[in-house]
C-alpha positions as a Markdown table, in Angstrom:
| # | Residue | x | y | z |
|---|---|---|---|---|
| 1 | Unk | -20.8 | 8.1 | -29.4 |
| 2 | Unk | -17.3 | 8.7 | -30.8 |
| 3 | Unk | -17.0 | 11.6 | -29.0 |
| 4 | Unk | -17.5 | 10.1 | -25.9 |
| 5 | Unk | -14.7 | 7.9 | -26.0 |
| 6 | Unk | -12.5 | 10.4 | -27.0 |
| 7 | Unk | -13.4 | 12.2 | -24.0 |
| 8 | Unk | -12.8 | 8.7 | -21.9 |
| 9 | Unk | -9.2 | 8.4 | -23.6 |
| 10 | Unk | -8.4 | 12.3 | -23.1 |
| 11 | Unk | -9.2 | 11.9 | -19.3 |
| 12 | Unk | -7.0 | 9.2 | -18.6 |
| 13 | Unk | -4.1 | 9.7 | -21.3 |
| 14 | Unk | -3.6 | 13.8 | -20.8 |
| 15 | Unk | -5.1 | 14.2 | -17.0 |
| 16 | Unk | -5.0 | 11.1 | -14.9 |
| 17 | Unk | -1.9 | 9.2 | -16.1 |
| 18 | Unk | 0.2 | 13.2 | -16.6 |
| 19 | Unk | 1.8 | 11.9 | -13.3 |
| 20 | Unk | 2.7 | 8.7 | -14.5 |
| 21 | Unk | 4.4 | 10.1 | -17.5 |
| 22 | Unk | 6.3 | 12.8 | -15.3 |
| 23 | Unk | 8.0 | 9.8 | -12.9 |
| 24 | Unk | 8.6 | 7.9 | -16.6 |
| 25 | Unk | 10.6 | 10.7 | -17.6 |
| 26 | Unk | 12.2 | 11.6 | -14.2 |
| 27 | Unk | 13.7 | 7.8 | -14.0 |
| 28 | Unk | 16.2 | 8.7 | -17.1 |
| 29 | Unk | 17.3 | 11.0 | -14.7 |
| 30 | Unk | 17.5 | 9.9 | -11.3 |
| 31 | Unk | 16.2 | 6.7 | -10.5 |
| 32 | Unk | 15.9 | 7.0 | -6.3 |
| 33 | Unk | 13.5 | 10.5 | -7.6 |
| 34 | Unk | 11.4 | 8.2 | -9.7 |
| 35 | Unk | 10.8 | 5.7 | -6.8 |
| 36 | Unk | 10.3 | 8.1 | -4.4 |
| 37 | Unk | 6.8 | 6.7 | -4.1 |
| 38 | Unk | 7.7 | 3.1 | -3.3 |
| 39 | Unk | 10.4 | 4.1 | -0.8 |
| 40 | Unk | 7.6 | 6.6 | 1.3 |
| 41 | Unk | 5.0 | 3.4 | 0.5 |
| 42 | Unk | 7.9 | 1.1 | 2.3 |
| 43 | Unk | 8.9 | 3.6 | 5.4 |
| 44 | Unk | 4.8 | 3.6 | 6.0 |
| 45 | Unk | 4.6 | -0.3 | 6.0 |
| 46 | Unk | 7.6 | -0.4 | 7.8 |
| 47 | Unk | 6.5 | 1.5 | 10.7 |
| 48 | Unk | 3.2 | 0.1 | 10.8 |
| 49 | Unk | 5.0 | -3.5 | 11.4 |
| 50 | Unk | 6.7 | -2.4 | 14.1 |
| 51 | Unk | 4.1 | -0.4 | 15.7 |
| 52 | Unk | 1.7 | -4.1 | 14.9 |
| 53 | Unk | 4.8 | -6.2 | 16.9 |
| 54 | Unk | 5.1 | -3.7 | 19.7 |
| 55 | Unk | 1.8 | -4.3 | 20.3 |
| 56 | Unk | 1.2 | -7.7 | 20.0 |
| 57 | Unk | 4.4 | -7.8 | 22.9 |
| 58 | Unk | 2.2 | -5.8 | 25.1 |
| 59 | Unk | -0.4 | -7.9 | 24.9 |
| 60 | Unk | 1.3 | -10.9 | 25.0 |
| 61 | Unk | 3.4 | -9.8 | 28.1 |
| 62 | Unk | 0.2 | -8.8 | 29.9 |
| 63 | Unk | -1.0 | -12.2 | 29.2 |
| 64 | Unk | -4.2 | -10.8 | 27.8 |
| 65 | Unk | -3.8 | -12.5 | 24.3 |
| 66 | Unk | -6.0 | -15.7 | 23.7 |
| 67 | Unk | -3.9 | -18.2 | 22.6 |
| 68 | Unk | -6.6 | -21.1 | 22.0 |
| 69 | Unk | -5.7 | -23.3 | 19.0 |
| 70 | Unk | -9.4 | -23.1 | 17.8 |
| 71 | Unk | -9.9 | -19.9 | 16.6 |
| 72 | Unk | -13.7 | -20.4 | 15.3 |
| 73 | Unk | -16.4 | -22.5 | 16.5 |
| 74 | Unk | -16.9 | -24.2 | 13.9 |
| 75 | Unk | -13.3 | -25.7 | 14.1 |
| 76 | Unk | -14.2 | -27.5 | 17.6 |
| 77 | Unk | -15.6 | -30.8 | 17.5 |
């Protein structure tokens, strides 16, 4: 049964957190390299918002959009 954790905590320690290490070490180094993630994460939330309001515009413009202040049934007496 020992062995089996061992094998649990080699997984995660040396394979699946390696990564992890690499961008721990690379932030001594150069800190806009280590976040390099989080700035690619922000650009792809960033255009997705502005894609989201582009179309909310088009919809709203076209005058498609409901804009009933009830938005379930079950809030309508």
């Amino acid at each position: 049964m020992k062995a089996f954790f061992e094998g649990i905590q080699y997984l995660f320690v040396n394979i699946l957190f390696a990564p992890l290490d690499f961008i721990r070490a690379l932030e001594l180094k150069s800190w806009f390299g280590a976040n390099l993630i989080n700035w690619i994460f922000m650009a792809i939330c960033a255009a997705a918002m502005v894609y989201w309001i582009k179309q909310l515009r088009i919809f709203d413009q076209a005058g498609t959009e409901e804009q009933d202040t009830t938005a379930h049934s079950f809030f309508k007496k």
